[in-house]
N, C-alpha and C positions, 0 to 999 in steps of 0.2 A: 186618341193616341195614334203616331202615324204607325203604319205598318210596313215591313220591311220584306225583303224576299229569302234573304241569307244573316241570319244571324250567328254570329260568335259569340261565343257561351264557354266562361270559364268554368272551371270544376273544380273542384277541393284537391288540395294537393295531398289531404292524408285526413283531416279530419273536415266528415261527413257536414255537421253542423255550421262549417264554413259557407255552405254553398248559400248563395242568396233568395229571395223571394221572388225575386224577377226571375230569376235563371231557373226557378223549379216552374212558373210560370209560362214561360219562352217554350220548357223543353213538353209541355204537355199540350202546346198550342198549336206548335207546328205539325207535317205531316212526318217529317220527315229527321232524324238524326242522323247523320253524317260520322262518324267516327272511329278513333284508332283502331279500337279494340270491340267488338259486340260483347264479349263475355266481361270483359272491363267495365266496359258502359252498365252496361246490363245492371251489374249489381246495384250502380249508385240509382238509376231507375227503379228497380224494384223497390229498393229503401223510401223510393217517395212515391211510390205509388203511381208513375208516371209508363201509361202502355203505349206510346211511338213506337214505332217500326224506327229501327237502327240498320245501317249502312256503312258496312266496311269504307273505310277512306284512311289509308297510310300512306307513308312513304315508297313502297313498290308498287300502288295503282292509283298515285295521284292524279297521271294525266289521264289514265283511262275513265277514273269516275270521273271528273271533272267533267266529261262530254255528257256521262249519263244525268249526272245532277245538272247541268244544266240544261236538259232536257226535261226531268221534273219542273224546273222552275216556268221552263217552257207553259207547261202545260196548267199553269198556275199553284204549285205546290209552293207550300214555307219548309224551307227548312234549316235548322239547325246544325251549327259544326262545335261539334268537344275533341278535345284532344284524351286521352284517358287520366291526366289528372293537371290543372293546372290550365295555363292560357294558351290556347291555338296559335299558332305560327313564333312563339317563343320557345327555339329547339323542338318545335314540334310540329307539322303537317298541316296544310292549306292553306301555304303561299300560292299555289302553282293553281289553286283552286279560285281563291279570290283574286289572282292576278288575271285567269279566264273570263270572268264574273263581271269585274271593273270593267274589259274592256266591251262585256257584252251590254251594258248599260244595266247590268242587276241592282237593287237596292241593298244592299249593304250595311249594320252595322252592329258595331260589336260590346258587350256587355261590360260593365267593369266587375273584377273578382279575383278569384284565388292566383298567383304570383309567387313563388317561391324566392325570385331573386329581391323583390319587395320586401316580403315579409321578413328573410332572412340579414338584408338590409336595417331594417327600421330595429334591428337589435345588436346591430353595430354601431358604433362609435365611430366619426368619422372624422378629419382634419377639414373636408371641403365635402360639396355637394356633388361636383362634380364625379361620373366613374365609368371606367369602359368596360362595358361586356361583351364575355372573346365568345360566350357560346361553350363547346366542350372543346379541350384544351387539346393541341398538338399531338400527334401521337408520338414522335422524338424527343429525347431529352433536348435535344438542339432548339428543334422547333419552341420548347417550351421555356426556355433560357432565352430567343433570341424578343420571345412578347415579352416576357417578364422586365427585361432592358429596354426595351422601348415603351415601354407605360410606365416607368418607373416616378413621373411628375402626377403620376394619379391614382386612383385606387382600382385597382384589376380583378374584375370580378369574374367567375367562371362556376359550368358544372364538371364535377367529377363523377367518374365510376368510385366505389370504395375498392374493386381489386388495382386500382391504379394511384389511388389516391396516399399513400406512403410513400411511394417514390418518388410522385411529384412534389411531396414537400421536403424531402431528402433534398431536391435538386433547388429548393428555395433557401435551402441554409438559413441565415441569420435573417433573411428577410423577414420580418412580423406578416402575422397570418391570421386570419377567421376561418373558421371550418363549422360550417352547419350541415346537422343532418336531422334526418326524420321530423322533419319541421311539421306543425302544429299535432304530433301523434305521442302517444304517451311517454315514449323514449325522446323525446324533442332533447337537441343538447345543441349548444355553441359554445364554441372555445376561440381563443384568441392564447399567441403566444410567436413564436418562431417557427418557424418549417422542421428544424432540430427539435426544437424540445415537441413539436403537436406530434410529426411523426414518432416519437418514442412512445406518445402515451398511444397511440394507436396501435401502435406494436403488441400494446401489454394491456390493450380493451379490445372486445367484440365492435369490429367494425363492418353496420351493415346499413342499407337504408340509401334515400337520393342525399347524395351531397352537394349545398353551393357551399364553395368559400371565396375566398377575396385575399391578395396580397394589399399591405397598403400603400398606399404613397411613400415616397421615401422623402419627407420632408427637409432633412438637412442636403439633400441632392437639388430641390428646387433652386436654390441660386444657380449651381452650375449648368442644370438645364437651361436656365432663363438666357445666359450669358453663352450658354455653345449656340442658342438659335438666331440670339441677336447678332454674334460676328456673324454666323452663316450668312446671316440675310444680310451684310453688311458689302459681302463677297470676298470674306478674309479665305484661306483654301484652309482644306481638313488639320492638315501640319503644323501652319501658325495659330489655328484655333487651339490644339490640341497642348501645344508649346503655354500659351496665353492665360490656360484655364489653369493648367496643370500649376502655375506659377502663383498666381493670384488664389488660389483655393487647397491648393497640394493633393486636386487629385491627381488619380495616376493615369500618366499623359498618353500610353496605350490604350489603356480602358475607353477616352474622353476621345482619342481619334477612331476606335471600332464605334462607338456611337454614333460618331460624325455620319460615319459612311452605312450605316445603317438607314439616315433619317431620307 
């Protein structure tokens, strides 16, 4: 089997039984763990019986470790990177690490595993395959109206905080909505519905735990999407586009010109 220098190593995003045989394998082989949290890490090591020496690596000393880890590798150490639950460099820490790494010519590569936008995914129902993830969402109402309009031809996926996570479906109204939390942990729940009706039941449940959710596509909008980008590229201007559509579909020819000039 080849052997690597830096290994990515996903981790269970909630329940423990997720993690795989390689990845308990990986993490007891190498010299070295890499990761968010020691006392995080810790626990899921002890649970398997795995004694690595662990190494703070976050977001406030990623370029600093990064010189010191690759100066273990220097020296010929293996070592592994976990985020504290879930897949490394998805919203989580050691781009700036394996961007170092790549260009040092280190070996490289990374494990398949735990994913929260996947699994939480593969229990939605979807129109298309296609779907953009924004990462963690805007912190302004604006900012998060102006994504929401512009991915409106796809399905828009994101994580939430739950102290945030009301208000931003307040600001989605009548859009249809998925919201997952505490995925694969005893409380695991997904819901589908509107931004109105999910933030009401939130209102009136305990809301605690990581959340992904996803807006969906706006499917009866796909024509008009298809038709603002085709004049555009035609070189029709914002005004006759907006006249054109507005006519042929009855949307509303405001709305169809603040698009324009969004794209």
């Amino acid at each position: 089997m080849r052997e690597f220098d830096l290994y990515i190593v996903p981790t269970p995003i909630g329940n423990l039984g997720d993690i795989s045989l390689r990845a308990i394998e990986t993490l007891k082989s190498v010299d070295i763990i890499a990761c968010e949290d020691t006392r995080t890490t810790q626990k899921l090591l002890n649970h398997f019986d795995i004694k690595t020496k662990c190494l703070s690596y976050h977001k406030f000393n990623e370029k600093e470790r990064s010189g010191a880890l690759l100066g273990l590798l220097g020296e010929g150490k293996k070592i592994a990177l976990v985020s504290d639950a879930g897949t490394p460099l998805i919203c989580d820490p050691g781009a700036v690490l394996v961007g170092e790494l790549q260009k040092a010519g280190v070996k490289i590569t990374a494990l398949p595993g735990a994913n929260a936008i996947v699994t939480f995914l593969s229990q939605v129902a979807r129109a298309g395959e296609d779907f953009f993830f924004a990462g963690f969402l805007p912190r302004t109402p604006a900012g998060i109206e102006k994504l929401a309009a512009k991915y409106t031809g796809t399905d828009l996926v994101f994580y939430e905080s739950p102290n945030r996570l009301i208000k931003t479906l307040e600001l989605l109204g009548d859009r249809q909505v998925a919201v997952g939390r505490e995925l694969t942990k005893v409380f695991e729940e997904v819901k589908v519905g509107t931004g109105t009706e999910l933030a009401q039941f939130y209102l009136e449940n305990v809301l605690k735990g990581e959340v992904v959710a996803m807006v969906f596509r706006d499917t009866a909008r796909q024509p008009v999407d298809e038709k603002v980008s085709l004049l555009k590229a035609k070189g029709f201007s914002a005004k006759d586009i907006s006249v054109i559509v507005s006519e042929l579909y009855g949307a509303n020819k405001n709305e169809i010109y603040k698009k324009i000039c969004r794209l």
